[in-house]
C-alpha positions as CSV (number, residue, x, y, z in Angstrom):
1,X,-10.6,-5.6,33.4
2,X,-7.2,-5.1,32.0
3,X,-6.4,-7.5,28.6
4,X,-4.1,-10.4,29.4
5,X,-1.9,-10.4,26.5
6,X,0.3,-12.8,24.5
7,X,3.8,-11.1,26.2
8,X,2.4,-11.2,30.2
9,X,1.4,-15.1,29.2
10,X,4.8,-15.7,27.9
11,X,6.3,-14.6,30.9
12,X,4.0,-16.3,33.2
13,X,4.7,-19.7,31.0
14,X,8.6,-19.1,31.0
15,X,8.2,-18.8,35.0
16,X,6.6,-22.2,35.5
17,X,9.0,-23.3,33.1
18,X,6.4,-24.5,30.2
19,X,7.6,-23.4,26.8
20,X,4.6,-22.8,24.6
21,X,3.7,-21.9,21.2
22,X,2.7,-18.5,19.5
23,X,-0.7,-20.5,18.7
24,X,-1.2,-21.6,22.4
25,X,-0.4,-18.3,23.7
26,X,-3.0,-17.4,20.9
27,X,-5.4,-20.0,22.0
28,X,-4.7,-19.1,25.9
29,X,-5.5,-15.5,25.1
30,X,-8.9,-15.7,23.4
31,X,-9.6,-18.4,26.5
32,X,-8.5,-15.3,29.0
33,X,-10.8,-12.9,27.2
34,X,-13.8,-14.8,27.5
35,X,-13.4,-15.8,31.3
36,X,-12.9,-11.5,31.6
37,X,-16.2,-10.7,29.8
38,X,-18.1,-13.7,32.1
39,X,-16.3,-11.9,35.0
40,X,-17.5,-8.4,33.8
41,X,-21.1,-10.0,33.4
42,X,-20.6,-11.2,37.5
43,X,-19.7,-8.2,38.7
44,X,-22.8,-6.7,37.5
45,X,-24.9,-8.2,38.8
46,X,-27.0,-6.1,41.7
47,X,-26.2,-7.5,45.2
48,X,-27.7,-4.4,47.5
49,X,-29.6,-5.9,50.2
50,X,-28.3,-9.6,50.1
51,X,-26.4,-10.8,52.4
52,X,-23.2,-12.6,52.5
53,X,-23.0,-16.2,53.8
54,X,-20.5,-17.7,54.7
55,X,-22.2,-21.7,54.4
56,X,-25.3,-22.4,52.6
57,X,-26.9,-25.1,54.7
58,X,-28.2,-24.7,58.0
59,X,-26.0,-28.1,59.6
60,X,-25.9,-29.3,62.9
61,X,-23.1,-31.6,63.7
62,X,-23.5,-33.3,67.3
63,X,-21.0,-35.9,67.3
64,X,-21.6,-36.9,71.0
């Protein structure tokens, strides 16, 4: 996955009208990176033959 760097986060932050820091943008970066590698480490994971679902428990709600 691409890098989010220093310069997108500063003009993210300015957007939401939050003025930060070089060391938060630092600190927000290094944060960025790691949540990217744990993604990288999802998405490699080997889903062939399991199937999606949609709701985990099997519920039956009869209200009447």
């Amino acid at each position: 996955m691409a890098r989010i760097t220093k310069e997108v986060l500063q003009m993210l932050a300015h957007d939401i009208m939050l003025d930060l820091q070089d060391e938060e943008l630092t600190n927000l970066s290094q944060e960025f990176d790691v949540i990217l590698k744990q993604m990288d480490l999802v998405q490699k994971i080997d889903t062939t033959n399991v199937h999606s679902m949609h709701f985990p428990f099997d519920l039956t709600v009869d209200y009447l």
